[in-house]
C-alpha positions as CSV (number, residue, x, y, z in Angstrom):
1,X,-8.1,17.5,5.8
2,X,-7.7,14.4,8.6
3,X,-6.3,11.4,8.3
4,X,-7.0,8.6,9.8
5,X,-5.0,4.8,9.5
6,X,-6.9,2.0,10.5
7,X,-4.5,-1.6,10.5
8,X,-6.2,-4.7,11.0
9,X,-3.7,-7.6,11.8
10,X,-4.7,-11.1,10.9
11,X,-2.9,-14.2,11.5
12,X,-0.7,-13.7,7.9
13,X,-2.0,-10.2,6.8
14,X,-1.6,-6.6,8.1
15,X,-4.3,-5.0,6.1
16,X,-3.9,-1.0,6.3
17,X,-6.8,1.6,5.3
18,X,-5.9,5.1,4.9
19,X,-9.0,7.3,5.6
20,X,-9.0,11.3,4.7
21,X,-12.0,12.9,6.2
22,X,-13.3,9.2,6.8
23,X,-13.1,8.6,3.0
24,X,-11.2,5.5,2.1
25,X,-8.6,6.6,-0.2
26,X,-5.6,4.0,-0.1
27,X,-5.4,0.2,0.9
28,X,-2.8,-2.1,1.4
29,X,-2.8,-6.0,2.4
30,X,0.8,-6.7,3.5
31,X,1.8,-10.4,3.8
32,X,3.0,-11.1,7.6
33,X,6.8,-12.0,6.1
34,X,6.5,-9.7,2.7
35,X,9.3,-10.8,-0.1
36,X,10.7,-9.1,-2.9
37,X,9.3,-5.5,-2.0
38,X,10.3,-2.1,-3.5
39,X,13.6,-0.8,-1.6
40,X,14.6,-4.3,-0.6
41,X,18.7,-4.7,-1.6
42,X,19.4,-8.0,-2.3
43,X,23.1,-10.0,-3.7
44,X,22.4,-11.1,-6.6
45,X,23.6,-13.6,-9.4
46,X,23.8,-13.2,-13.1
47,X,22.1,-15.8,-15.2
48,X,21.8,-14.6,-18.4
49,X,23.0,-11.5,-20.2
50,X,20.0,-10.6,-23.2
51,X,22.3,-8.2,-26.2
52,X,18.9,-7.6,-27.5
53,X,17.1,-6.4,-25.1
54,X,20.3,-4.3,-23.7
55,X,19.5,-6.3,-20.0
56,X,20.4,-9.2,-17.8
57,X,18.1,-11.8,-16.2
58,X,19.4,-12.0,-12.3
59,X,18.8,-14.4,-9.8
60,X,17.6,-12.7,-6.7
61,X,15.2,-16.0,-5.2
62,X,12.4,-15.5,-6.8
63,X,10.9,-18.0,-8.7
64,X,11.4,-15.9,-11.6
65,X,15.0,-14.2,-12.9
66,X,14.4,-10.6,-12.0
67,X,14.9,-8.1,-14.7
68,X,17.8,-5.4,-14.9
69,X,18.2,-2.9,-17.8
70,X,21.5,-1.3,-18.7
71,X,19.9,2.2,-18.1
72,X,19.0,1.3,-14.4
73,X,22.8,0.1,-13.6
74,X,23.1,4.2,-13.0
75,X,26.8,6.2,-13.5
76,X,28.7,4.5,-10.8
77,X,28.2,1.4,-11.5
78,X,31.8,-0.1,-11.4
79,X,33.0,1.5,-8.6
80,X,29.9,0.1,-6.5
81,X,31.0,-3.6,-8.2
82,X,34.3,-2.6,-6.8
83,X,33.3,-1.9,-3.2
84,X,31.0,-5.0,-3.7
85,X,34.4,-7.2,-4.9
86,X,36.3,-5.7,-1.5
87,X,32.9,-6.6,0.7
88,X,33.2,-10.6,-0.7
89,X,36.9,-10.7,0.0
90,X,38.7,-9.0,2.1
91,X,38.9,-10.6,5.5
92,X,39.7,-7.5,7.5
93,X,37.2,-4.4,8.3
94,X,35.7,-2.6,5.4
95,X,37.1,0.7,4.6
96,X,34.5,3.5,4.5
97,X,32.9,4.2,1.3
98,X,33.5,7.6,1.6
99,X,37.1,7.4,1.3
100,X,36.5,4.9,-1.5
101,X,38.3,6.2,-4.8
102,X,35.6,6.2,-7.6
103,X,36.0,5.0,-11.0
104,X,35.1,6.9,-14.3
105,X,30.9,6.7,-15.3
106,X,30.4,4.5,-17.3
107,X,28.8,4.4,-20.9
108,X,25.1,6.0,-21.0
109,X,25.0,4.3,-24.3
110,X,26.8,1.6,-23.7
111,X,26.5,-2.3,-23.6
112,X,25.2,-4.4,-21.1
113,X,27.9,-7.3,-22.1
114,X,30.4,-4.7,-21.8
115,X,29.9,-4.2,-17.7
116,X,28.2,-7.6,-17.0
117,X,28.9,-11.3,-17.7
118,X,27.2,-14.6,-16.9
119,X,28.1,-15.6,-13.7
120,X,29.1,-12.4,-12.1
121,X,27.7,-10.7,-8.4
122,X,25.8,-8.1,-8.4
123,X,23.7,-5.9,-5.8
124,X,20.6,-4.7,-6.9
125,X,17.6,-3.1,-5.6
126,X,14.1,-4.2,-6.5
127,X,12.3,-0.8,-8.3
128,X,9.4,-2.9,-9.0
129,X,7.6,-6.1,-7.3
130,X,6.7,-9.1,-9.0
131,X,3.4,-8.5,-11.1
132,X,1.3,-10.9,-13.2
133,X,4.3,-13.5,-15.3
134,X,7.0,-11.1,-14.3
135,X,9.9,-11.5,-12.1
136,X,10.6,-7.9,-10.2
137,X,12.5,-5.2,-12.1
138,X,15.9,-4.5,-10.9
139,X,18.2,-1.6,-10.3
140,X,22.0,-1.0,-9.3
141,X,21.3,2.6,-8.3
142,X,20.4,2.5,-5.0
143,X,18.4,4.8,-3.0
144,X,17.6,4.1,0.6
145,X,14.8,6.3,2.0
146,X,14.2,7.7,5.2
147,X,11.9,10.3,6.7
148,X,13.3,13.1,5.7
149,X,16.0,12.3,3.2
150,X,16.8,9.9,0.2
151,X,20.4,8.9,0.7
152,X,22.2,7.7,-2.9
153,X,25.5,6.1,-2.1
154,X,28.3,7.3,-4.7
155,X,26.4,10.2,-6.2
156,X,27.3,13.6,-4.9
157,X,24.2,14.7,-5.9
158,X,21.9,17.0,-4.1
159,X,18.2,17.7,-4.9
160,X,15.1,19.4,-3.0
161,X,11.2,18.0,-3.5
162,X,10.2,20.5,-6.1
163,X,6.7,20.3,-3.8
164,X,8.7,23.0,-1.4
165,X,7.7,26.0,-3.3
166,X,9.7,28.7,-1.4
167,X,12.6,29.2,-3.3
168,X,14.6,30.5,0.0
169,X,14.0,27.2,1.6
170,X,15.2,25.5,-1.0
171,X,18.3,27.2,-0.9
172,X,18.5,27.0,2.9
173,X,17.8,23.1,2.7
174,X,20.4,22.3,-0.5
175,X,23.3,24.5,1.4
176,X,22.8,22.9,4.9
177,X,22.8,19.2,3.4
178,X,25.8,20.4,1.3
179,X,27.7,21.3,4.4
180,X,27.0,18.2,6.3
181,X,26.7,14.9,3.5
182,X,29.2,12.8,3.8
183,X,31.8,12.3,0.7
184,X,30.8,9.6,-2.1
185,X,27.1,10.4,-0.9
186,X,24.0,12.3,-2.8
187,X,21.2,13.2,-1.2
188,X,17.4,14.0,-2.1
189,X,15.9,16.1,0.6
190,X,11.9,15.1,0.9
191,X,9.3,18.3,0.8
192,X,8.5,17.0,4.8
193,X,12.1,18.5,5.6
194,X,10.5,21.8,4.9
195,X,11.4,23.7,8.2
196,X,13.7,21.1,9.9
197,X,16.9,22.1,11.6
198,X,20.2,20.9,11.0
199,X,20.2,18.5,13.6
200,X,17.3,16.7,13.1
201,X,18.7,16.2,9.5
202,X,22.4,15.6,10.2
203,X,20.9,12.8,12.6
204,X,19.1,10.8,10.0
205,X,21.8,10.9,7.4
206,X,24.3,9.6,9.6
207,X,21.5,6.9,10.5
208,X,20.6,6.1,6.8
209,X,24.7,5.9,5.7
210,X,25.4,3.9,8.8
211,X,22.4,1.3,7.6
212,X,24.1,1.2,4.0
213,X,27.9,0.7,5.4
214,X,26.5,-1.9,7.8
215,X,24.8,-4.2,5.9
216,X,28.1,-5.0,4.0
217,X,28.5,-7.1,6.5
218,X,26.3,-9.3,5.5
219,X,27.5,-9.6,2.0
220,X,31.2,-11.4,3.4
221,X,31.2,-15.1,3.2
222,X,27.9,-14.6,1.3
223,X,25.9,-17.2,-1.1
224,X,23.7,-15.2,-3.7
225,X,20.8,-14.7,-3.4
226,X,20.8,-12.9,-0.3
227,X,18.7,-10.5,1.3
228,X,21.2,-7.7,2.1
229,X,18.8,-4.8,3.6
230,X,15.3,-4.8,3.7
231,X,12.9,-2.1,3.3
232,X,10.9,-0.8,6.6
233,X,7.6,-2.8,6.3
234,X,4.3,-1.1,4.5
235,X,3.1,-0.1,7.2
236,X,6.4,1.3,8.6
237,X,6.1,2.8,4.6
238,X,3.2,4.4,5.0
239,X,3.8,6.2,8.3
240,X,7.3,7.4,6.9
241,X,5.7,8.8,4.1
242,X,2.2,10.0,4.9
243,X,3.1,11.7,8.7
244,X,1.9,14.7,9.0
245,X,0.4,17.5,11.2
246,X,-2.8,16.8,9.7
247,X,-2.8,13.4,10.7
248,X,-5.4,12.8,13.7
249,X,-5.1,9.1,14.4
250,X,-3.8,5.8,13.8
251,X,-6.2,2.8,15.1
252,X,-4.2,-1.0,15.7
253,X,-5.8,-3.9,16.8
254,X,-2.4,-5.6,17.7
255,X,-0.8,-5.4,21.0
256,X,2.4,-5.7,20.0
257,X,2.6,-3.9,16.7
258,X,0.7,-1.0,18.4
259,X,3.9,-1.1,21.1
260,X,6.1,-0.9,17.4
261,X,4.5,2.1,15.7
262,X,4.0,3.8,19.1
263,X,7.9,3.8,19.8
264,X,8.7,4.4,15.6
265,X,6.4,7.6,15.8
266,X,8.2,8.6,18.6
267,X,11.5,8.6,17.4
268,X,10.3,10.3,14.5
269,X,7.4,12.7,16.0
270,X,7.0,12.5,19.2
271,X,4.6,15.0,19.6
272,X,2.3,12.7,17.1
273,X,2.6,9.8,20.2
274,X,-1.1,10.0,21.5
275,X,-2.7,9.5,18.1
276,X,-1.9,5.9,17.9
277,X,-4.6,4.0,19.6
278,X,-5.4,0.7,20.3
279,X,-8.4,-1.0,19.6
280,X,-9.7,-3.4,22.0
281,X,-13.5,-3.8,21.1
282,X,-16.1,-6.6,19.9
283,X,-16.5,-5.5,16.5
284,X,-14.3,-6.2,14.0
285,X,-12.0,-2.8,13.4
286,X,-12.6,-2.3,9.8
287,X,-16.6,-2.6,10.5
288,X,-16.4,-0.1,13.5
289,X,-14.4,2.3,11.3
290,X,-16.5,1.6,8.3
291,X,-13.5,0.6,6.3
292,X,-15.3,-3.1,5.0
293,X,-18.5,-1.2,3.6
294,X,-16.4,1.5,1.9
295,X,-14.6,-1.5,0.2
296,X,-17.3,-3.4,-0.5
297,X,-18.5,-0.3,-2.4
298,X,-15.5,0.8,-4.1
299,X,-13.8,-2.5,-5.6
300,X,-16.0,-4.0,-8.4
301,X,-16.6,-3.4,-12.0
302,X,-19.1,-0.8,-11.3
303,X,-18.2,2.1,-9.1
304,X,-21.2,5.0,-8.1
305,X,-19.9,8.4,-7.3
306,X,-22.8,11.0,-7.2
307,X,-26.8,11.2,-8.0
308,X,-27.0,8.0,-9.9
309,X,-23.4,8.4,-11.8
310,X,-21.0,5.5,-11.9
311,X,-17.9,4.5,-13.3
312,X,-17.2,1.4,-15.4
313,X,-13.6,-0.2,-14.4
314,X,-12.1,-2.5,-17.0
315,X,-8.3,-3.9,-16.9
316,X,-7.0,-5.3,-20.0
317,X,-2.9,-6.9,-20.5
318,X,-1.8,-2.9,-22.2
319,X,-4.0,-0.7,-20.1
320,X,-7.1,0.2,-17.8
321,X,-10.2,2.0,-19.2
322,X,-13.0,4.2,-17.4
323,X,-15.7,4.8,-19.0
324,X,-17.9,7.8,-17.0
325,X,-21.8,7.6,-17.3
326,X,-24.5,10.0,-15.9
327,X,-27.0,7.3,-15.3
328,X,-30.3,8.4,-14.2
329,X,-29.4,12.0,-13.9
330,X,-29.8,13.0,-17.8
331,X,-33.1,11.9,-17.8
332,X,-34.7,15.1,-15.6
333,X,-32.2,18.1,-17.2
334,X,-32.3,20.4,-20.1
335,X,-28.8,21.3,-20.4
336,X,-27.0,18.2,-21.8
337,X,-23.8,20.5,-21.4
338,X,-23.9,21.4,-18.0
339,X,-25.0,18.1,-16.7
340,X,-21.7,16.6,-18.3
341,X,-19.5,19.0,-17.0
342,X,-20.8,18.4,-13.4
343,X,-20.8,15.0,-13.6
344,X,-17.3,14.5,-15.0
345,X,-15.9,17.1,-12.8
346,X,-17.1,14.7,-10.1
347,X,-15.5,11.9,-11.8
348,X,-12.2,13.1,-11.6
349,X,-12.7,13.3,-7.6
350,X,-13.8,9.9,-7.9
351,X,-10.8,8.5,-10.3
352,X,-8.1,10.0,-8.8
353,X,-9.6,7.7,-5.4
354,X,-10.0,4.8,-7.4
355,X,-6.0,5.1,-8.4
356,X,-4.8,5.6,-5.2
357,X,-7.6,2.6,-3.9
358,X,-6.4,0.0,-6.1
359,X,-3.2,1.1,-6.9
360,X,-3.6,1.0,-10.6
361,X,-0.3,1.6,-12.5
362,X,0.7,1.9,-16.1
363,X,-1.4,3.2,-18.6
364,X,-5.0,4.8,-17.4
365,X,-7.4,5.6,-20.3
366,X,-10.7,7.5,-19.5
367,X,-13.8,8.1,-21.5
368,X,-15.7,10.9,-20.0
369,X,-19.0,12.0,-21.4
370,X,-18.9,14.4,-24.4
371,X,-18.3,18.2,-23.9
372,X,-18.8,20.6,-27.2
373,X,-17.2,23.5,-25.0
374,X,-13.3,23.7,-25.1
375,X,-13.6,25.7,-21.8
376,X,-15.6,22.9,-20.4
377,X,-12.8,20.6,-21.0
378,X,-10.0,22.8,-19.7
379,X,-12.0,22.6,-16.6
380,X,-11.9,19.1,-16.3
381,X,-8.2,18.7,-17.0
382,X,-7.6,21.2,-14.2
383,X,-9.5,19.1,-12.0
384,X,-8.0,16.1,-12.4
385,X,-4.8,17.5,-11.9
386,X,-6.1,19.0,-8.6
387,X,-7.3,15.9,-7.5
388,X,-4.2,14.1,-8.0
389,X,-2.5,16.1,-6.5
390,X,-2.3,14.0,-3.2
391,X,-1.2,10.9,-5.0
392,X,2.5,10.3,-4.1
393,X,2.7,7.8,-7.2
394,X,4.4,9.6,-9.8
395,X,2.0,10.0,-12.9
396,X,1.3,12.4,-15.7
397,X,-2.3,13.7,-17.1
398,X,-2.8,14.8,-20.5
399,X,-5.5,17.3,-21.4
400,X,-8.8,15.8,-23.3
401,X,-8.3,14.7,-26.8
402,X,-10.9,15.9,-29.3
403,X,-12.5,12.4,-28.7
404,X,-13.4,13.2,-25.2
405,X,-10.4,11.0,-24.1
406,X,-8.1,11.7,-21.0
407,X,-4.3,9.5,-20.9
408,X,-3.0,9.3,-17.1
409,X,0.5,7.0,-16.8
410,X,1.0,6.3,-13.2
411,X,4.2,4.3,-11.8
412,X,3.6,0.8,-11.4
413,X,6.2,-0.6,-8.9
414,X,3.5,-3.3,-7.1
415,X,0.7,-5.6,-8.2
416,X,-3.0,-3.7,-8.7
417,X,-5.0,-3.7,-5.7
418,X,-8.3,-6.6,-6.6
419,X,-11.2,-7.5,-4.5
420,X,-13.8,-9.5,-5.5
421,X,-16.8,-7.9,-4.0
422,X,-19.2,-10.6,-5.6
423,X,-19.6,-13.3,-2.9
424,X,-20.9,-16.5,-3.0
425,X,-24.1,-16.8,-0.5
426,X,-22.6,-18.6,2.6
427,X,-26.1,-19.8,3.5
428,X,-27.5,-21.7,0.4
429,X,-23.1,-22.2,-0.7
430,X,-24.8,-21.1,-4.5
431,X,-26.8,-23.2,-5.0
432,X,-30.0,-20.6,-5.0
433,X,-31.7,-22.2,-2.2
434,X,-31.7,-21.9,1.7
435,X,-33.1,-23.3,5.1
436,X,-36.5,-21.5,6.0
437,X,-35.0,-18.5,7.3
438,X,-38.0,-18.7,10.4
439,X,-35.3,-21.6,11.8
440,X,-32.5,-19.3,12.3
441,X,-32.4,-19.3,15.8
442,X,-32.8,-23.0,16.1
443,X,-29.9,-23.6,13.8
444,X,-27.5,-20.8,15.8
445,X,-28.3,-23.2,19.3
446,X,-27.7,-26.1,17.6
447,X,-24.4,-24.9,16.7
448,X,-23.3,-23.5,20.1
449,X,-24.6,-27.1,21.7
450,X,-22.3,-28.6,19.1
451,X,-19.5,-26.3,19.6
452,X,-19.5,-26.5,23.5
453,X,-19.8,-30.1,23.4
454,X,-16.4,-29.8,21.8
455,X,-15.0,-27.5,23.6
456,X,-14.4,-25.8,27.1
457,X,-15.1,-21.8,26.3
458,X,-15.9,-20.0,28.8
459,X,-17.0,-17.0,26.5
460,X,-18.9,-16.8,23.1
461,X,-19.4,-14.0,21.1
462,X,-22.1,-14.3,18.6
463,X,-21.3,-12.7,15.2
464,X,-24.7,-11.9,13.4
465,X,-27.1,-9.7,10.8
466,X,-28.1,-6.7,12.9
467,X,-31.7,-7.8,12.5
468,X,-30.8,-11.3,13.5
469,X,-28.8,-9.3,16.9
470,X,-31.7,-7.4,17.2
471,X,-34.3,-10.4,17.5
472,X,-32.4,-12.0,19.9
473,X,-31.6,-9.3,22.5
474,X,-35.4,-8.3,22.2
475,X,-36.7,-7.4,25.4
476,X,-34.9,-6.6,28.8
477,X,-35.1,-9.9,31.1
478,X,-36.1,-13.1,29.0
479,X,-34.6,-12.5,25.6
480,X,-32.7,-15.3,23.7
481,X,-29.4,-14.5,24.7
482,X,-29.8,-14.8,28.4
483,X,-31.8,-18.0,28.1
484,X,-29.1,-19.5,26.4
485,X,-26.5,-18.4,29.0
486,X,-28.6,-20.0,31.8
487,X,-29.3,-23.2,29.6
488,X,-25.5,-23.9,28.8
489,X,-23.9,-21.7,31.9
490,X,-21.5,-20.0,29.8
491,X,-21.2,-15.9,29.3
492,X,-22.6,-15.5,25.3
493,X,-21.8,-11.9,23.8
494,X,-24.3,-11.0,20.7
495,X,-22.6,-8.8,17.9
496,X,-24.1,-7.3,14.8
497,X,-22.0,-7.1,11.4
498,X,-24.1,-5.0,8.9
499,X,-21.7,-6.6,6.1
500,X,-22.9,-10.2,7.2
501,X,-25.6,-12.0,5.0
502,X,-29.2,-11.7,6.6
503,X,-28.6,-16.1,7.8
504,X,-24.9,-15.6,8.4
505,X,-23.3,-16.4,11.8
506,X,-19.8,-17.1,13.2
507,X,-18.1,-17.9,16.6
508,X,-15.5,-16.3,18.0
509,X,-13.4,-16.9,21.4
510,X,-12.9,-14.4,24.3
511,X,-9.4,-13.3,22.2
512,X,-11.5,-12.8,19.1
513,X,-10.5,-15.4,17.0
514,X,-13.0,-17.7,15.0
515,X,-13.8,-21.1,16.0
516,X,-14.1,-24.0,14.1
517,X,-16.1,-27.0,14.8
518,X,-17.2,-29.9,13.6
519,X,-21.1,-30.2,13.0
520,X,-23.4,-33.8,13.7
């Protein structure tokens, strides 16, 4: 299977498409100065300590307390408040934590009041984002993740990715990160450390512990709340994570955050170097790639998948539902049995994209069309578990209930993925009615005498329907486009956009940014 990443960098948004075998299958829009993601450590405050609930409200900046549950505090929790108290205080250099003496676990079934009080500082890490009314969800156990390796300060801990089926490796990997972890540190060795040597592992643990050690820095002389270590950026995430040999190329339209990724993949893979490109042309990169039509077709309440089949999407406050219908196809079939099994073996492919796509989270209930044959529904269960199997998000799948019904819980940690693929008509604004579509070309002129009235471009680009393109770079010496570069003396590039409405039309500069004008 290839994969392919295609980022598009706007002016406040990196938006990041994951392709495998040019199928969009994950996408992400990342804020230009992202807050409050998953991984981020931060100094906290407590505001309010909740008996009930077994929690504490914590002020960590966000307009909302953030949420942190007795359970997610983890075993050490006292001994990390320790370190923590030392960091605020002490005036001289920090010890190491590996010669740090630890304190007894505390309580699994203890009380929140007994550990924290109103008032008190606390690090935390931020296990989920913000979604909908809720502040992000907290924890004290922290985990910082690298390529290779998750390093868990005071846990001695050491597990292998049960994805690494060879038991010998297994062994190989837990003895050689035994041998080299520092003390007061646990370690979870990632399934891409299958095969790696000792150095290349030894190198990124020293680089991970270093990163933890060093931000204490941070924390002396410190006013909560306080970003203490940040998480790479998503699409510093997604590279970590999704790196492989099977990945054939990474497309940028950014000059310098090509430079970025280009150095990060080759400190990381540096035979991977030539597979990050840059793109310099007209088009816009998700059109070229054929990212935007992909999304325009996947997002929506309605979602086809094969022959006439389609899913229905719905999102209620508990749960999504996905209903799977056969559409047109029962109509020409005699087998009602047969058609359902193909159609919802299908569906699975198609859910188990949808997932990843929008990143839906929580509970996942899916109504597939009704099989009689037990077999039949074995099948299906086995498919969906195959084609999840790519999903990194940790979920479960249970087989289908007697009422046709499959459960999938999927960790949440950020907000669902939603784009409205319903657009309001940029030519008649929704109001149902247009200009006569046979003054199209007048009204594009009009516009450019307008804009370079206002102006002093040198070079246009055009952004139009390919039919619209097509009419005006009809025929070889007098077509419109080169009449209008002799009228107005100014180079004019024509481009067509397939996602544009048939009377849409934009500007753009020689850098490729959009220009704005004021119209008579």
């Amino acid at each position: 299977m290839s994969k392919e990443l295609v980022i598009d960098v706007k002016a406040n948004e990196i938006d990041i498409a994951l392709l495998e075998d040019k199928k969009l299958v994950e996408l992400n829009k990342e804020k230009s100065n992202p807050k409050f993601s998953v991984g981020d450590i931060y100094l906290g405050k407590v505001k309010k300590i909740m008996p009930g609930l077994n929690a504490a409200f914590v002020d960590v900046g966000y307009e909302k307390d953030a949420f942190l549950h007795y359970l997610d505090l983890g075993p050490q929790f006292r001994t990390l408040q320790n370190f923590l108290h030392i960091a605020v205080s002490r005036k001289t250099k920090l010890p190491s934590m590996q010669k740090l003496r630890k304190e007894p676990d505390i309580d699994k079934n203890g009380r929140i009041n007994d550990v924290l009080a109103t008032g008190q500082l606390v690090l935390v890490q931020i296990a989920k984002e913000p979604i909908s009314t809720k502040g992000p969800r907290l924890t004290s156990e922290i985990a910082i993740a690298g390529r290779h390796l998750v390093v868990m300060p005071l846990s001695d801990k050491v597990s292998v990715s049960q994805k690494i089926e060879s038991t010998d490796e297994k062994k190989r990997l837990r003895t050689l990160i035994n041998s080299i972890k520092p003390n007061n540190y646990g370690v979870i060795v990632r399934t891409v450390a299958e095969g790696k040597m000792v150095r290349t592992l030894d190198e990124e643990l020293r680089n991970l512990t270093r990163k933890w050690e060093a931000s204490f820095e941070k924390i002396r002389n410190a006013k909560p709340p306080r970003l203490i270590l940040s998480e790479l950026n998503r699409t510093a995430v997604i590279l970590r994570d999704v790196l492989s040999v099977s990945f054939n190329n990474i497309h940028i339209n950014d000059e310098s955050l090509h430079r970025e990724i280009k150095e990060y993949i080759n400190t990381i893979a540096p035979e991977k170097e030539k597979i990050v490109n840059l793109y310099t042309g007209n088009t816009p990169i998700f059109e070229k790639f054929d990212v935007l039509k992909q999304i325009k077709a996947s997002f929506g309440k309605t979602v086809s998948f094969k022959s006439g089949a389609y899913l229905i999407v719905e999102h209620t406050e508990a749960l999504h539902v996905i209903d799977v219908n056969s559409g047109n196809r029962a109509k020409n079939v005699n087998n009602q049995e047969s058609t359902a099994l193909e159609v919802n073996l299908a569906a699975c492919d198609e859910i188990a994209r949808q997932l990843r796509l929008r990143d839906m989270g929580g509970i996942i209930v899916i109504d597939f069309i009704d099989m009689q044959n037990l077999d039949n529904k074995n099948k299906v269960f086995e498919r969906m578990k195959d084609a999840m199997e790519g999903d990194r998000t940790k979920h479960s799948i249970l087989p289908l209930s007697r009422f046709g019904l499959m459960q999938i819980t999927r960790q949440r940690v950020r907000p669902e993925m939603h784009i409205n693929t319903r657009e309001t008509c940029p030519t008649c604004e929704g109001t149902g009615e247009i200009s006569p579509s046979v003054l199209i070309i007048e009204r594009i002129e009009s516009h450019l005498a307008d804009l370079l009235e206002q102006g002093s471009n040198k070079k246009i680009t055009i952004r139009v329907h390919p039919f619209i393109a097509a009419y005006i770079n009809k025929g070889l010496i007098s077509n419109i486009r080169k009449k209008w570069k002799r009228k107005y003396g100014v180079n004019i590039g024509i481009t067509a956009i397939s996602s544009y409405d048939f009377l849409e039309f934009h500007f753009f500069d020689k850098t490729g940014e959009e220009i704005y004008f004021e119209t008579k």
